[in-house]
LUMKOLDO-71794 format. One line per field, with one value per residue (C-alpha): x, y, z; residue in three letters. Coordinates in steps of 0.5 Angstrom, whole numbers, plus 500, padded with zeros to 3 digits. Layout:
REM LUMKOLDO-71794
c1 = X,...
c2 = Y,...
c3 = Z,...
guke = ALA,...
END
This chain:
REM LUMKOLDO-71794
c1 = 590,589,587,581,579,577,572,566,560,554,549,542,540,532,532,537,540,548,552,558,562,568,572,567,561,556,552,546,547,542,539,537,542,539,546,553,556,553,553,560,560,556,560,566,563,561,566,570,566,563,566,573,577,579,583,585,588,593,594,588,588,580,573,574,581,579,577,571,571,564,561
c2 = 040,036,039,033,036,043,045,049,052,053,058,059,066,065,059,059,053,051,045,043,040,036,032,027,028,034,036,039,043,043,049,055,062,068,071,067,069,065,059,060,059,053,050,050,048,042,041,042,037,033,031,030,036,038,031,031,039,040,047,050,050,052,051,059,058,053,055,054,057,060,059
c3 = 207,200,195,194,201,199,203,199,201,196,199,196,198,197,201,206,206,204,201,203,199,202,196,192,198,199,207,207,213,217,219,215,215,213,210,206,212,218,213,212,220,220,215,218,226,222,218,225,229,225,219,224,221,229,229,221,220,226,223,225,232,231,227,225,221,217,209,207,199,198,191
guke = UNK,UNK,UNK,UNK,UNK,UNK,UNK,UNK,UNK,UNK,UNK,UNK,UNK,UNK,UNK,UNK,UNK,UNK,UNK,UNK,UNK,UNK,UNK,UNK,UNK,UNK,UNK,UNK,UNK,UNK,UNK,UNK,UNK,UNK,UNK,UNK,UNK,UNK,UNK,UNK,UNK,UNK,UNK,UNK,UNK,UNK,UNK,UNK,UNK,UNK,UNK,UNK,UNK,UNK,UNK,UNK,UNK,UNK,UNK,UNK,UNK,UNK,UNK,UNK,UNK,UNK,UNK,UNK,UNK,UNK,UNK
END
């Protein structure tokens, strides 16, 4: 993984909505999560599918490997 590829989830308590910020792009996810953590997991299933990190980071053999930086 680059590191203009770092994967970083902000997370608003209060509302329950999360950013993921890959590179120079942001993805408001489209749920609501009630913790830090099920965003996290949200997060890297989006990255995962639809952000294509399945095919582009073959060291991870999962969505729950990928590193996902909380901020």
């Amino acid at each position: 993984m680059h590191a203009q590829e770092c994967l970083e989830l902000h997370f608003d308590l209060k509302s329950g909505r999360a950013l993921l910020c890959c590179g120079d792009k942001d993805y408001v996810l489209p749920d609501f999560y009630p913790t830090k953590e099920t965003a996290r997991i949200a997060a890297q299933q989006f990255a995962w599918e639809k952000l294509g990190w399945k095919d582009r980071a073959r060291e991870f053999r999962q969505a729950s490997e990928l590193p996902v930086w909380l901020r």
